[in-house]
Jmol script that loads the backbone (N, CA, C; Angstrom):
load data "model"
ATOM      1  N   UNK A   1     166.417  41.227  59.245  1.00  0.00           N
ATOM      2  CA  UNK A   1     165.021  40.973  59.434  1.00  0.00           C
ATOM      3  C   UNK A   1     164.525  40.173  58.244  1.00  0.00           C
ATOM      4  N   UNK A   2     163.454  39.066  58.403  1.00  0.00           N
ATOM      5  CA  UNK A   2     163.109  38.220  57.715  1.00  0.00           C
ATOM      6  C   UNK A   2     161.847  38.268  57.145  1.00  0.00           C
ATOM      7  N   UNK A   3     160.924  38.381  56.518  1.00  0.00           N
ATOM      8  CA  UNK A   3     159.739  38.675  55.781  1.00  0.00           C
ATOM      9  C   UNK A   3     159.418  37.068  55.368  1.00  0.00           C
ATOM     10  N   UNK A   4     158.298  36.584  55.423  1.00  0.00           N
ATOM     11  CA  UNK A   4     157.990  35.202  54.691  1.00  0.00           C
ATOM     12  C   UNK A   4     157.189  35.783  53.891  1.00  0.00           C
ATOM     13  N   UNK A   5     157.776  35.211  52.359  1.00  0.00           N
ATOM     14  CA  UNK A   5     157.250  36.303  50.805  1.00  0.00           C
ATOM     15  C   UNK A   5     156.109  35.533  50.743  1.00  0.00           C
ATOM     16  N   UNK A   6     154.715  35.094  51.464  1.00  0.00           N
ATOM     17  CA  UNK A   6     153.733  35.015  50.783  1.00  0.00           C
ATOM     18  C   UNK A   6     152.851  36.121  50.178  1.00  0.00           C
ATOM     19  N   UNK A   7     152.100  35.914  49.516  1.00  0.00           N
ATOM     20  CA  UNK A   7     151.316  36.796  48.873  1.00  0.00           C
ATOM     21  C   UNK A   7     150.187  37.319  49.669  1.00  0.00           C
ATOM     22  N   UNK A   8     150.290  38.745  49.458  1.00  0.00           N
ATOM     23  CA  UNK A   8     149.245  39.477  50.695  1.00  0.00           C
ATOM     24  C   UNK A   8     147.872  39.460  50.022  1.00  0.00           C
ATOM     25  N   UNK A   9     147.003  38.729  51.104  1.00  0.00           N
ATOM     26  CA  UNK A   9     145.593  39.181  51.067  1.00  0.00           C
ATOM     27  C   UNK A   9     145.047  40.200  51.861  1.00  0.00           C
ATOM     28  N   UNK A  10     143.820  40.122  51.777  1.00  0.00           N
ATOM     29  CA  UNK A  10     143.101  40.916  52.831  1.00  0.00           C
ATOM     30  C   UNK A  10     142.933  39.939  54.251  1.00  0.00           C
ATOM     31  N   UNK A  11     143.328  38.734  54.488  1.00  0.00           N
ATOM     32  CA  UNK A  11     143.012  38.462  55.607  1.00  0.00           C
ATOM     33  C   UNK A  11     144.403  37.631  56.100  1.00  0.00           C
ATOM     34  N   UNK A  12     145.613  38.741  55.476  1.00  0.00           N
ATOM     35  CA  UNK A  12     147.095  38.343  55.857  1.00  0.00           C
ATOM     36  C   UNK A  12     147.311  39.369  57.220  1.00  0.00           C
ATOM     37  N   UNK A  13     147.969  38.547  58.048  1.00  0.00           N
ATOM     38  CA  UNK A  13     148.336  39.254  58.839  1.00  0.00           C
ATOM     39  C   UNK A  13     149.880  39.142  59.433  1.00  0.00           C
ATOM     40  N   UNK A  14     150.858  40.361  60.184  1.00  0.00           N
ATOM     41  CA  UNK A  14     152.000  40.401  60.285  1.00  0.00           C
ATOM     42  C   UNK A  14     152.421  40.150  61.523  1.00  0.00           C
ATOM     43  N   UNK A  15     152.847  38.945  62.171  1.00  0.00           N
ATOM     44  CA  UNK A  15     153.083  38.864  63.805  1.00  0.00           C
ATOM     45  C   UNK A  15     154.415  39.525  63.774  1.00  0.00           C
ATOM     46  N   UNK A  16     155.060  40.142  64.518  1.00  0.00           N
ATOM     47  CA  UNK A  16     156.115  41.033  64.968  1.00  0.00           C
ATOM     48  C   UNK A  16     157.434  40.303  66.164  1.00  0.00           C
ATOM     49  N   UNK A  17     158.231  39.371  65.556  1.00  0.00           N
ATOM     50  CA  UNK A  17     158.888  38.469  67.340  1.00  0.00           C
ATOM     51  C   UNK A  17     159.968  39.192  67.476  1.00  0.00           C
ATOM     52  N   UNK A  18     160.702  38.608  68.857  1.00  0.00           N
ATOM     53  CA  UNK A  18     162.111  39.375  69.066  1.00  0.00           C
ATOM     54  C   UNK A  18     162.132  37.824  69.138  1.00  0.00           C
ATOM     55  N   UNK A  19     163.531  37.796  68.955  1.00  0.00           N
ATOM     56  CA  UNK A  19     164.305  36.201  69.164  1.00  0.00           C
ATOM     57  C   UNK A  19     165.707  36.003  69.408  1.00  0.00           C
ATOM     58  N   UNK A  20     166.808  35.581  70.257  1.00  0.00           N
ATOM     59  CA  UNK A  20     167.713  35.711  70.500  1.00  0.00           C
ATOM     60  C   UNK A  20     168.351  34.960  71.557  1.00  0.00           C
ATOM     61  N   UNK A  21     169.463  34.158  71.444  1.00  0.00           N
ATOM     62  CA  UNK A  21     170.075  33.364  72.171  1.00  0.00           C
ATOM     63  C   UNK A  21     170.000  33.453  73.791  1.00  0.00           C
ATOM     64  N   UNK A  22     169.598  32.776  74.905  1.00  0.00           N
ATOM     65  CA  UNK A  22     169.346  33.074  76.094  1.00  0.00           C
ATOM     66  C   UNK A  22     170.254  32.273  76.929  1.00  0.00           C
ATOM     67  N   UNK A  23     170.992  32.107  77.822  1.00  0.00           N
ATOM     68  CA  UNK A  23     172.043  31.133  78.600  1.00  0.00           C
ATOM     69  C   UNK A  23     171.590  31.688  79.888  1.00  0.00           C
ATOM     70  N   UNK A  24     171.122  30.478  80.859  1.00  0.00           N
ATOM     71  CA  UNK A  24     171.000  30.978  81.937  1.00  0.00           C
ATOM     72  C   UNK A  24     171.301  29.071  82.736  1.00  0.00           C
ATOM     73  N   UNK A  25     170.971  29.222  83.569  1.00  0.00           N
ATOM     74  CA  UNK A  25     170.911  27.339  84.722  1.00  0.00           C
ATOM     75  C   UNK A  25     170.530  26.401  84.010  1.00  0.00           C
ATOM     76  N   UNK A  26     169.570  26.385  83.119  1.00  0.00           N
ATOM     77  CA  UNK A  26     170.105  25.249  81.961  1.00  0.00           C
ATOM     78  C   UNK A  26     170.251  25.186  80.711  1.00  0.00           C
ATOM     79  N   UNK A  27     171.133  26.064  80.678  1.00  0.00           N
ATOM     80  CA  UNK A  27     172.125  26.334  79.152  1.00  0.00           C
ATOM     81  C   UNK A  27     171.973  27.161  78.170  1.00  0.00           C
ATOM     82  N   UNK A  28     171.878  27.102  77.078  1.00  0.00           N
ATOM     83  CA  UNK A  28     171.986  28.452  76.378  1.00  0.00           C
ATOM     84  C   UNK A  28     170.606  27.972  75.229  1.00  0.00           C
ATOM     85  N   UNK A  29     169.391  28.897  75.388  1.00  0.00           N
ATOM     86  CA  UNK A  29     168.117  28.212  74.600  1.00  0.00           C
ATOM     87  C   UNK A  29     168.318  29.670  73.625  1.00  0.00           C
ATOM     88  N   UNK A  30     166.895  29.552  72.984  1.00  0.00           N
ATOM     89  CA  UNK A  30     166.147  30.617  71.968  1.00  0.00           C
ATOM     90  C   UNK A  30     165.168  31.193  72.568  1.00  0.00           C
ATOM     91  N   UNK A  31     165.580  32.432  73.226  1.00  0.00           N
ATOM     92  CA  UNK A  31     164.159  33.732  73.970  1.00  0.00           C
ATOM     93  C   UNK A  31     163.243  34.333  72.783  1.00  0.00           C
ATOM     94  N   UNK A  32     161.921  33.875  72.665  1.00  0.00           N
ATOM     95  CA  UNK A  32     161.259  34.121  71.951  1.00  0.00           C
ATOM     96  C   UNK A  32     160.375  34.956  72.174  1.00  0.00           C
ATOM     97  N   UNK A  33     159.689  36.315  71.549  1.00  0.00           N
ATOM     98  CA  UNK A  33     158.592  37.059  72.226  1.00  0.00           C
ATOM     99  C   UNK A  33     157.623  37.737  71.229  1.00  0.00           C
ATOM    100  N   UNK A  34     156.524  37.165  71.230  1.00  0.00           N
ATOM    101  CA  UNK A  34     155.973  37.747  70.532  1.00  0.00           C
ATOM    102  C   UNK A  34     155.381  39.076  70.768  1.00  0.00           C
ATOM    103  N   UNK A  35     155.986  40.095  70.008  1.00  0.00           N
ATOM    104  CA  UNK A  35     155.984  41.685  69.939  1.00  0.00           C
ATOM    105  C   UNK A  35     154.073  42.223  69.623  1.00  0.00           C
ATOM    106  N   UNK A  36     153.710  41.700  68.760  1.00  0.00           N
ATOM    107  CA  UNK A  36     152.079  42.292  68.289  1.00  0.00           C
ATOM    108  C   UNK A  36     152.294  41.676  66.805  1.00  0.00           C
ATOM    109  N   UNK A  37     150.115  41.739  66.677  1.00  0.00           N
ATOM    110  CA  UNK A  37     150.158  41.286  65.565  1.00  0.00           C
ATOM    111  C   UNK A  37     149.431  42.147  64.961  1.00  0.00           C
ATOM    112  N   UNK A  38     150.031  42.214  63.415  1.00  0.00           N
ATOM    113  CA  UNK A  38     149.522  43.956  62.600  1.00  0.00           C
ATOM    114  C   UNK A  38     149.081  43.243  61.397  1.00  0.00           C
ATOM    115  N   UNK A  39     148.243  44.901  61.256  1.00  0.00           N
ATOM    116  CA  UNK A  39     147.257  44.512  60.108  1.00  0.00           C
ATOM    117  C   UNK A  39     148.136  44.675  58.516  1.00  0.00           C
ATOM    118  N   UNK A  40     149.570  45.582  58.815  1.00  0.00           N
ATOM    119  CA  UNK A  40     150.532  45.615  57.775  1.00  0.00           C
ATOM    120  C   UNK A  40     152.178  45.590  57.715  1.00  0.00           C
ATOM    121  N   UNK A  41     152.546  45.350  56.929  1.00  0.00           N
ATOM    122  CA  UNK A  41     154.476  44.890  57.230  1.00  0.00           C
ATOM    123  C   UNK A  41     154.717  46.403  57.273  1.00  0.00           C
ATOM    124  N   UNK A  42     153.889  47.618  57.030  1.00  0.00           N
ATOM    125  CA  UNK A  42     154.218  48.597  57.589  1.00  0.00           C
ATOM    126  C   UNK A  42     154.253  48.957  58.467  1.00  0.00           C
ATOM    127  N   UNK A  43     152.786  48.436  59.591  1.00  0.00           N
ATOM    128  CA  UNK A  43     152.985  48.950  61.107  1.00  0.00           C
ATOM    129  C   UNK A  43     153.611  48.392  62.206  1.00  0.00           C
ATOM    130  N   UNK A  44     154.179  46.839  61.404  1.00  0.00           N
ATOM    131  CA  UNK A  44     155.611  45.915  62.189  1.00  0.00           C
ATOM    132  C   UNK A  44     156.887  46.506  62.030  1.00  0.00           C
ATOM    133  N   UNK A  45     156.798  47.467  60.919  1.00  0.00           N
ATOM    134  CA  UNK A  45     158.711  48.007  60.988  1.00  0.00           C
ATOM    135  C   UNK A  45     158.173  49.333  61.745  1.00  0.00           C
ATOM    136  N   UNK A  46     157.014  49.755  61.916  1.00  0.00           N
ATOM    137  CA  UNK A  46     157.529  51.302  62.811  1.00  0.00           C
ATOM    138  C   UNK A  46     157.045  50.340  64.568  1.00  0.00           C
ATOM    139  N   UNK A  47     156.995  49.358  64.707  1.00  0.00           N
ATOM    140  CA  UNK A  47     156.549  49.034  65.912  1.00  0.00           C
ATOM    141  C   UNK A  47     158.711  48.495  66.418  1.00  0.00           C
ATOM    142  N   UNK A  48     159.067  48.245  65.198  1.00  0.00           N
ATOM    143  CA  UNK A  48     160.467  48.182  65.188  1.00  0.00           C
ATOM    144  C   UNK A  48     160.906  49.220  65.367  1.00  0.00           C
ATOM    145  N   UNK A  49     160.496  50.165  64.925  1.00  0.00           N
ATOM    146  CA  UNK A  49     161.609  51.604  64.953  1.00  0.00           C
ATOM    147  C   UNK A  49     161.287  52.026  66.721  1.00  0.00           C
ATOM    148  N   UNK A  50     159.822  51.947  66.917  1.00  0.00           N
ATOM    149  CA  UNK A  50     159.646  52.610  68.463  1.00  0.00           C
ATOM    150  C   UNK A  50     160.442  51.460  69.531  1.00  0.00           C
ATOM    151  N   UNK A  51     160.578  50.274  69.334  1.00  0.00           N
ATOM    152  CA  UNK A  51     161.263  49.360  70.173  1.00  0.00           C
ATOM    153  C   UNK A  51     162.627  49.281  70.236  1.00  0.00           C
ATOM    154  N   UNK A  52     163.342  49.163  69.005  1.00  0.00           N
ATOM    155  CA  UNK A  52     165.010  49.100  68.962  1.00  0.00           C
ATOM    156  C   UNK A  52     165.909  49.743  70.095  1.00  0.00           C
ATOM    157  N   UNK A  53     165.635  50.378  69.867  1.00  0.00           N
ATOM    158  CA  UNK A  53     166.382  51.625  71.605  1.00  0.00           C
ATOM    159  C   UNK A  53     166.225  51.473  72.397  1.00  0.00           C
ATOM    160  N   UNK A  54     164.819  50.518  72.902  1.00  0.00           N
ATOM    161  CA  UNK A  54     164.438  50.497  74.395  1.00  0.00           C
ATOM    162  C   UNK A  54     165.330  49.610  74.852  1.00  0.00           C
ATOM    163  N   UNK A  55     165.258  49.128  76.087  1.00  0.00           N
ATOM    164  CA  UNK A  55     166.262  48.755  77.184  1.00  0.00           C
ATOM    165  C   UNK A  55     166.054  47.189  76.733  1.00  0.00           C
ATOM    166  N   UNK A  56     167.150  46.769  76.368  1.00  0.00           N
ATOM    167  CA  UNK A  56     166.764  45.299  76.390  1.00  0.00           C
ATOM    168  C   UNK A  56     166.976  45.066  75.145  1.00  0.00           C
ATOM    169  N   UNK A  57     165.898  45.278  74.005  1.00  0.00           N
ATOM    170  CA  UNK A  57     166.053  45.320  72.316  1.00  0.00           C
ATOM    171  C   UNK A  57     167.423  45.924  72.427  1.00  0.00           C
ATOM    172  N   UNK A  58     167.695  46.935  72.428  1.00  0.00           N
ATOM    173  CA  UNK A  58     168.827  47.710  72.270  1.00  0.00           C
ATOM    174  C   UNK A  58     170.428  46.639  72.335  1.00  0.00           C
ATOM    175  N   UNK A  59     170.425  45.709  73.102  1.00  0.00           N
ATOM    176  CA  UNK A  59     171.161  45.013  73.262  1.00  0.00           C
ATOM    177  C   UNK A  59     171.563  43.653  72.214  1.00  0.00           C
ATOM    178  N   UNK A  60     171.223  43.565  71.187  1.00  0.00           N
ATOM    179  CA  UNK A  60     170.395  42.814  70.263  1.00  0.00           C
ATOM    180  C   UNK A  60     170.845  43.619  68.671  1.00  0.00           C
ATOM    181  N   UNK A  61     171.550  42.910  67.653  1.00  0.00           N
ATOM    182  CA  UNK A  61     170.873  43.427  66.598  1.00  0.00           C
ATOM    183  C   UNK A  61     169.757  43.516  65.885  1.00  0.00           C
ATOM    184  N   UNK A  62     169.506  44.240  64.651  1.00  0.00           N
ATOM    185  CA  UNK A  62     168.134  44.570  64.240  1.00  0.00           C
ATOM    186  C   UNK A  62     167.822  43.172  63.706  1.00  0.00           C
ATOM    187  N   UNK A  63     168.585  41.887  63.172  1.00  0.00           N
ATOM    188  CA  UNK A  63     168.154  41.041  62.888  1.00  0.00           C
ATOM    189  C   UNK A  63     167.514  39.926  63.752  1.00  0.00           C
ATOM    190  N   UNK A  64     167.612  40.641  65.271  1.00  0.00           N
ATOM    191  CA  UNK A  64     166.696  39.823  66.070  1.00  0.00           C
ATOM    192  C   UNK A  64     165.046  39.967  65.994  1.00  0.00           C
ATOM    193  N   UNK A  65     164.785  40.726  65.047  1.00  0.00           N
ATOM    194  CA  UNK A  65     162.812  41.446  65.149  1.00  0.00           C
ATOM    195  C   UNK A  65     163.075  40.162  64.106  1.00  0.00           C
ATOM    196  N   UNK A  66     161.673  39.637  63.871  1.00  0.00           N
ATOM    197  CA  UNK A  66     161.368  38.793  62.848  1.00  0.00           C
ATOM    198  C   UNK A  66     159.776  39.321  62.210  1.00  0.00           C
ATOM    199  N   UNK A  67     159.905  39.728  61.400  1.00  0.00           N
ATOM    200  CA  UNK A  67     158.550  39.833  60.890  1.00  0.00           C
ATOM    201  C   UNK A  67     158.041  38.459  60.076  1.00  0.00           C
ATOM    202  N   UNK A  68     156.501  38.097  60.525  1.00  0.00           N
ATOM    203  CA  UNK A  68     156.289  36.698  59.680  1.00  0.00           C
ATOM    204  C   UNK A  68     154.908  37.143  59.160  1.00  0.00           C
ATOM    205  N   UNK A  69     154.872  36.752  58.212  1.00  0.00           N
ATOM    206  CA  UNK A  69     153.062  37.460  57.488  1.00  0.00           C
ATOM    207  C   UNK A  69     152.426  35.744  57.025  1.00  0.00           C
ATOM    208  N   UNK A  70     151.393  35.646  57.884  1.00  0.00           N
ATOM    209  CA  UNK A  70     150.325  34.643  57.959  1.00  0.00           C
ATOM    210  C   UNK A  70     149.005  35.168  57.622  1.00  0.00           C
ATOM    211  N   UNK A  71     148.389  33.784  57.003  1.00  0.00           N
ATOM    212  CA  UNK A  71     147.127  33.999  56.842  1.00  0.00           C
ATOM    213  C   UNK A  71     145.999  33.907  58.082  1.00  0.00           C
ATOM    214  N   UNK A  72     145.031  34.427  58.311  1.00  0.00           N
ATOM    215  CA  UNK A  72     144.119  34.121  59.627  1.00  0.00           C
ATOM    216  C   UNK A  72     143.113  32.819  59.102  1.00  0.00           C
ATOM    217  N   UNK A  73     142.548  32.420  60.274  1.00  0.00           N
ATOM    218  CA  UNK A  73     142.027  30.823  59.692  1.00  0.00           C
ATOM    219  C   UNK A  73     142.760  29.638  59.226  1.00  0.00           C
ATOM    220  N   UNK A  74     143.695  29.775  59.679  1.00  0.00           N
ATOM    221  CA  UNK A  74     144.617  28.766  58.675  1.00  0.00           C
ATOM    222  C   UNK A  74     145.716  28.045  59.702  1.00  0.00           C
ATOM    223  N   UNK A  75     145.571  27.232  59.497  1.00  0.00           N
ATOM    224  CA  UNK A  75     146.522  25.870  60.567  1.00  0.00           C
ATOM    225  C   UNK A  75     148.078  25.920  60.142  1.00  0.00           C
ATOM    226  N   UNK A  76     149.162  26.597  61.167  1.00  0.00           N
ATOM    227  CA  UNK A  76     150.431  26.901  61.096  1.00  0.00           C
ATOM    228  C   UNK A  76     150.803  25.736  61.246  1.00  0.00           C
ATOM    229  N   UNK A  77     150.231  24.745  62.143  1.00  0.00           N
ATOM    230  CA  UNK A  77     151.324  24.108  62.709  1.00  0.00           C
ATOM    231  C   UNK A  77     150.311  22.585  62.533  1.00  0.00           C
ATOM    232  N   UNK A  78     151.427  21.460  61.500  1.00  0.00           N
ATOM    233  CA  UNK A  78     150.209  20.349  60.819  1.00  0.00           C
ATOM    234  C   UNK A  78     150.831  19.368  61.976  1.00  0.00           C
ATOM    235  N   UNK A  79     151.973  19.162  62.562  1.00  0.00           N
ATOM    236  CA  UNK A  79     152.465  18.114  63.131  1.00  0.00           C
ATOM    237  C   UNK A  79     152.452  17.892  64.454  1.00  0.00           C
ATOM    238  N   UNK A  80     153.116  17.230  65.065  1.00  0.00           N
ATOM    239  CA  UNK A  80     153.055  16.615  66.586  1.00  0.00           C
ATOM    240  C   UNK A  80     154.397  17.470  66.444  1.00  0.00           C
ATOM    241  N   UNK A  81     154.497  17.176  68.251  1.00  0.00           N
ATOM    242  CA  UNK A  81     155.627  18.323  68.421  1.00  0.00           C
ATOM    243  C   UNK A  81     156.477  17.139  69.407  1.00  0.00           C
ATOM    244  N   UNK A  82     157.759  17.797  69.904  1.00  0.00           N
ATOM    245  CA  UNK A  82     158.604  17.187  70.972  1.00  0.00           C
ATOM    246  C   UNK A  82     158.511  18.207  71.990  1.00  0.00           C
ATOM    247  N   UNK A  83     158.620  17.816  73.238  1.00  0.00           N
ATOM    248  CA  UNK A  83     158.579  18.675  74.531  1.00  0.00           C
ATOM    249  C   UNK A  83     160.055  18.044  74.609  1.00  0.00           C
ATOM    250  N   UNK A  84     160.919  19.099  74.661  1.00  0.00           N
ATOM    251  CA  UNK A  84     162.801  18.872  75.586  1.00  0.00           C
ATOM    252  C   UNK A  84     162.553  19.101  76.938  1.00  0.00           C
ATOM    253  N   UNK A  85     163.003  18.585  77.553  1.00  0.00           N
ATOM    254  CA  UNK A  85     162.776  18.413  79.222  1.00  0.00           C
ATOM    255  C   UNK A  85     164.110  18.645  79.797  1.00  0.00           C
ATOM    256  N   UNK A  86     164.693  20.121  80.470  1.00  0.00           N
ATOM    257  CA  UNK A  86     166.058  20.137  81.008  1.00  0.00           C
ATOM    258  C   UNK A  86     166.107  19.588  82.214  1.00  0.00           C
ATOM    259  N   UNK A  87     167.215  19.033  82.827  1.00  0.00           N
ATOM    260  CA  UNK A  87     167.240  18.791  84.034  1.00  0.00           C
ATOM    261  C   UNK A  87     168.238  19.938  84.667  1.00  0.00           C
ATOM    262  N   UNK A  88     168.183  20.414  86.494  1.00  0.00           N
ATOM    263  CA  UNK A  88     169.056  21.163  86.619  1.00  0.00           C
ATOM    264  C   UNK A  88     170.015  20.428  86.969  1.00  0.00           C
ATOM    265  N   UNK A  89     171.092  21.697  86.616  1.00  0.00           N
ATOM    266  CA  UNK A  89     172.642  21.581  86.785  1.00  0.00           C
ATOM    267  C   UNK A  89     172.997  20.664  88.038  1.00  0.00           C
TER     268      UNK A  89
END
end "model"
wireframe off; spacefill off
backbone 0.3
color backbone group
């Protein structure tokens, strides 16, 4: 599990993902899910502890949870993006 070491404020907050290799009709991507977003990197590892076992997580090591701690108000994302476009098989 991954922590991004910024420095905690009061208006930091902890999004919670699962993430993990997916292969299905067009090929093998990155299943991304965002789990919840907490007010501390404490209530993202027990939102980890109640999930790990369930059906699905369970299948997965623990290094699939990602904890990421962001600021609120604040622009994640400065750039233009690419859309990948699969075609089917």
């Amino acid at each position: 599990m991954y922590m991004n070491p910024a420095v905690n404020t009061s208006t930091d907050v902890f999004l919670l993902w699962h993430t993990h290799p997916l292969t299905d009709g067009f090929g093998t991507h990155e299943e991304v899910k965002l789990i919840g977003v907490f007010s501390s990197e404490e209530k993202a590892q027990e939102a980890i502890e109640q999930l790990r076992n369930k059906e699905g997580f369970r299948d997965y090591p623990p290094q699939c949870f990602l904890i990421d701690r962001t600021g609120l108000d604040q622009t994640s994302w400065t750039d233009g993006f690419y859309i990948a476009r699969w075609t089917e098989p």
